[in-house]
Backbone bond lengths (Angstrom), bond angles and torsions (degrees), N, CA, C in turn:
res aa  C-N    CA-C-N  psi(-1)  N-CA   C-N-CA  omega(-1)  CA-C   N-CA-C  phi
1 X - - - 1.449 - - 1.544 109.69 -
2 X 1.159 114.03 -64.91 2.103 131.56 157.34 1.912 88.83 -23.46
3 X 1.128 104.50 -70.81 1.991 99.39 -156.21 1.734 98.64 -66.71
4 X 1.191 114.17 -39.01 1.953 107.52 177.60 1.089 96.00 -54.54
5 X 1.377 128.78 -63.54 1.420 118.11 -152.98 1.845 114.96 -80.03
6 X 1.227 111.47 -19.37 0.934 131.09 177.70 2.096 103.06 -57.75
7 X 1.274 112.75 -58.65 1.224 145.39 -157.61 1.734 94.71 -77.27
8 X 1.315 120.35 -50.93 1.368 140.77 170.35 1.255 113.31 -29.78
9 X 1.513 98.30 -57.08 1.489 118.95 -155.41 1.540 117.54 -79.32
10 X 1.490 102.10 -31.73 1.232 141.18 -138.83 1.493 146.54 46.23
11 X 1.286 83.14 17.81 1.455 90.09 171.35 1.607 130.61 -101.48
12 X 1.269 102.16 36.92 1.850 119.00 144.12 1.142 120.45 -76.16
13 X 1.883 109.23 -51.58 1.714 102.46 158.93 1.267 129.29 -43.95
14 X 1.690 127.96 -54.17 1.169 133.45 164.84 1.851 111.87 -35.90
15 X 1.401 116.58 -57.31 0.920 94.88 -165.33 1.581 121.35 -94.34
16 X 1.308 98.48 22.18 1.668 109.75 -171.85 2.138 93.91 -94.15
17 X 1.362 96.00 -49.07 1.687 119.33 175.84 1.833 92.72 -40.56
18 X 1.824 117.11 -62.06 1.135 112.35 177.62 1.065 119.71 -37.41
19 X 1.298 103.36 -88.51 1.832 120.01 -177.31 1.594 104.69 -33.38
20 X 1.577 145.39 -33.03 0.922 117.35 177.96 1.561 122.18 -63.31
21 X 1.869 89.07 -51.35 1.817 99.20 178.61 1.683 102.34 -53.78
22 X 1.216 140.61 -18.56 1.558 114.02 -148.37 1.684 73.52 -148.37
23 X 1.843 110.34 75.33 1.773 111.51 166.01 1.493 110.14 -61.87
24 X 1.266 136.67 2.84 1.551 119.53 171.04 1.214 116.13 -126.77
25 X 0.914 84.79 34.02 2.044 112.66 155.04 1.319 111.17 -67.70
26 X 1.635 100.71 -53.21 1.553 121.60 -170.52 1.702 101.91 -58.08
27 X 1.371 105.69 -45.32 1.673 106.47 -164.24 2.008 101.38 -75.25
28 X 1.288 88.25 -36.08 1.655 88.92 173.98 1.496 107.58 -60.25
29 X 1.575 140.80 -53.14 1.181 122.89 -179.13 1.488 124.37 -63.16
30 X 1.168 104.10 -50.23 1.810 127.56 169.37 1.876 101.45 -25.12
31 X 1.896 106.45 -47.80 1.755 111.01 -171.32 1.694 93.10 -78.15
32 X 1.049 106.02 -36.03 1.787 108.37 -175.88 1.857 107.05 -49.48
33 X 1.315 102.75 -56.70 1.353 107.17 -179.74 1.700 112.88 -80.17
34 X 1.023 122.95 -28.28 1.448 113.41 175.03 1.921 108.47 -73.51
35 X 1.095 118.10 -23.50 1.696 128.19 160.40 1.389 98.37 -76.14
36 X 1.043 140.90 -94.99 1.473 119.48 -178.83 1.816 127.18 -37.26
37 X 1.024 95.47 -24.79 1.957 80.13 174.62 1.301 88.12 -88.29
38 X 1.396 154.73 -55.10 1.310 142.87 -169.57 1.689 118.96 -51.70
39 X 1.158 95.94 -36.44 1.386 107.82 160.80 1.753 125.78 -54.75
40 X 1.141 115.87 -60.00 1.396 118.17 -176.03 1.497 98.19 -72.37
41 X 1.431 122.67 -45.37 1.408 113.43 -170.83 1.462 99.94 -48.25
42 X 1.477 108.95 -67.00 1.876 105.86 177.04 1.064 112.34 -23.33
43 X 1.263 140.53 -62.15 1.762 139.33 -97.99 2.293 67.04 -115.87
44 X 1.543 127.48 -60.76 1.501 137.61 175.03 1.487 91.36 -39.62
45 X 1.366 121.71 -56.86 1.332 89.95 -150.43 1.653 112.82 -90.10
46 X 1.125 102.41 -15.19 1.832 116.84 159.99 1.816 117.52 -56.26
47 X 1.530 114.30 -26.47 1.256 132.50 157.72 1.637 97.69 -53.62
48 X 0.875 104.61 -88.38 1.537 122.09 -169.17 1.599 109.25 -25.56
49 X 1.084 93.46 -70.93 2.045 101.38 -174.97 1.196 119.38 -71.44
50 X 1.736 122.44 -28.15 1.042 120.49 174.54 1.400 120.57 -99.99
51 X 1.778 117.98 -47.44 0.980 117.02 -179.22 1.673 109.52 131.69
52 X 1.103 130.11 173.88 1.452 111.51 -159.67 1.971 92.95 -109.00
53 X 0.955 133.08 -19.35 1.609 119.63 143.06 1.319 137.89 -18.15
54 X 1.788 102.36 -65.14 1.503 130.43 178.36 1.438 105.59 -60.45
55 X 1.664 106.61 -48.18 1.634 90.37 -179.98 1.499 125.73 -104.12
56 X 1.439 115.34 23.03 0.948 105.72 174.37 2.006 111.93 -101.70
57 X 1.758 98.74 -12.15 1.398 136.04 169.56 1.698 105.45 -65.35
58 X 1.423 109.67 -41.04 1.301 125.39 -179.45 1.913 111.99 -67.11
59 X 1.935 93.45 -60.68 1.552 93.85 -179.94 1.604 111.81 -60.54
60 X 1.292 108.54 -39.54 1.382 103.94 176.20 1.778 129.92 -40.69
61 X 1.367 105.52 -50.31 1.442 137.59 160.80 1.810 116.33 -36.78
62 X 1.589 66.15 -51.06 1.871 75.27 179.39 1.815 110.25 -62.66
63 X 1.012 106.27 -45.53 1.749 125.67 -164.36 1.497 93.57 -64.79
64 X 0.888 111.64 -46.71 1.908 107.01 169.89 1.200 137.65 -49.39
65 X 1.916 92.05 -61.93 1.732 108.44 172.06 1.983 89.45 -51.80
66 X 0.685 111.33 -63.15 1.949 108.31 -164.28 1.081 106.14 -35.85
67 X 1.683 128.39 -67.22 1.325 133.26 167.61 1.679 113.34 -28.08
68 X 1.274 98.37 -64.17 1.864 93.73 -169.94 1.734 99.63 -73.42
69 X 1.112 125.70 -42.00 1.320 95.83 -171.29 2.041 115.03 -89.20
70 X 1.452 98.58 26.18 1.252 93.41 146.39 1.377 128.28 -98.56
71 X 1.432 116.73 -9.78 1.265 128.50 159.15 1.298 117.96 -52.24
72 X 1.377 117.35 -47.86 1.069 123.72 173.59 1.619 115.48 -62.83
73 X 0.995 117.92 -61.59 1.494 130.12 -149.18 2.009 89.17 -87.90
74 X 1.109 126.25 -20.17 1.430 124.85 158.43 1.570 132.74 -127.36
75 X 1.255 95.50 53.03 1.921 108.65 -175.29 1.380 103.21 -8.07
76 X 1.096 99.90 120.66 2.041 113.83 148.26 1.106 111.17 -168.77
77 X 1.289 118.56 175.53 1.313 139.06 -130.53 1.714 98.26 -75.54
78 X 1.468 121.08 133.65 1.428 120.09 -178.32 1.781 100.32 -101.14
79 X 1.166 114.87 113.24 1.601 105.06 -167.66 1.743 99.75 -96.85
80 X 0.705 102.46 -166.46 1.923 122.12 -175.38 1.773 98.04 -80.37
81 X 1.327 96.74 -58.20 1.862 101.94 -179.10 1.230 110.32 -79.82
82 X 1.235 148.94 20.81 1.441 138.62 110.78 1.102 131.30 -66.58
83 X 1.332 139.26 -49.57 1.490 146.08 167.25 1.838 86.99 -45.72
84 X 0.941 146.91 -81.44 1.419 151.67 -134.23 2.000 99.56 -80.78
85 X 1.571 99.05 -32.83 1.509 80.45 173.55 1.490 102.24 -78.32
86 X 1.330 121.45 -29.77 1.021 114.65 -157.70 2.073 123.74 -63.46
87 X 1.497 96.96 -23.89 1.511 135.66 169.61 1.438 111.13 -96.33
88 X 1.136 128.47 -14.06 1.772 112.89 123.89 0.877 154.26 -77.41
89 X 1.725 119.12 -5.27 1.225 137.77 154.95 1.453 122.26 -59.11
90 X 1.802 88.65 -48.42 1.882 105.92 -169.46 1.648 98.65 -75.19
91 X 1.413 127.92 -28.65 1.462 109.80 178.47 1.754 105.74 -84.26
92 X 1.096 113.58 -19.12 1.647 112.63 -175.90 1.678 105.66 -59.01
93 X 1.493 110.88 -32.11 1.411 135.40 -165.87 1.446 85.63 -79.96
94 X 1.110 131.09 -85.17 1.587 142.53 -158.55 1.420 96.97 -47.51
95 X 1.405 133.95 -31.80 1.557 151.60 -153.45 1.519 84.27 -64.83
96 X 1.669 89.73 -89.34 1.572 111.09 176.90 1.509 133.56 -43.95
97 X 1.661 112.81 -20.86 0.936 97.52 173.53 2.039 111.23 -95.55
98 X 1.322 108.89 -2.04 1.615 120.73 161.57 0.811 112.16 -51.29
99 X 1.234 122.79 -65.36 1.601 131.68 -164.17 1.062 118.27 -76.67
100 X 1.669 145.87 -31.30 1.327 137.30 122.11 1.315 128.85 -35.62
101 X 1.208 129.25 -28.57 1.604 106.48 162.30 1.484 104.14 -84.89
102 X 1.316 134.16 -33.40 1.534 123.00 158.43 1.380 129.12 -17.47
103 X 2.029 108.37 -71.16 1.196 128.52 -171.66 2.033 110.08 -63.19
104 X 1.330 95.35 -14.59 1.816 97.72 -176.64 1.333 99.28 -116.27
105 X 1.230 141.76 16.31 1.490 139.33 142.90 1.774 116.12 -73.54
């Protein structure tokens, strides 16, 4: 569907014309996809051993560290209503995870 419409448009030629002028394009996508298949394999095989809780506890984890260390890695302003959403999220989490160990006691 991607290559019809691609082909349609014409901009497969365009980007075939690219990729010739700019050959480490190719090596740049090639790292794109070898990080993404390494990725899902992780994320499957973290399914597997742990269970789909752990990694969805895990991706979650992940989405955070990203957030804060873009704070870091691009300073700006830390206001009052971030810290406070951010500690309504983490008790909404703690909430939900109460009340499931509640409901299985």
């Amino acid at each position: 569907c991607l290559f019809l419409f691609m082909t349609l448009s014409g901009s497969l030629f365009s980007a075939i014309h690219y990729t010739v002028e700019h050959p480490m394009l190719l090596f740049y996508l090639m790292l794109v996809g070898l990080g993404l298949s390494t990725a899902v394999l992780s994320y499957t095989h973290l399914i597997k051993e742990s269970g789909s809780v752990t990694a969805v506890a895990v991706s979650t984890m992940r989405k955070v560290f990203t957030v804060l260390l873009s704070y870091v890695i691009f300073p700006k302003a830390l206001l009052p209503i971030h810290i406070v959403s951010g500690l309504l999220v983490l008790a909404g989490v703690l909430v939900q995870s109460f009340c499931k160990k509640r409901r299985r006691s």
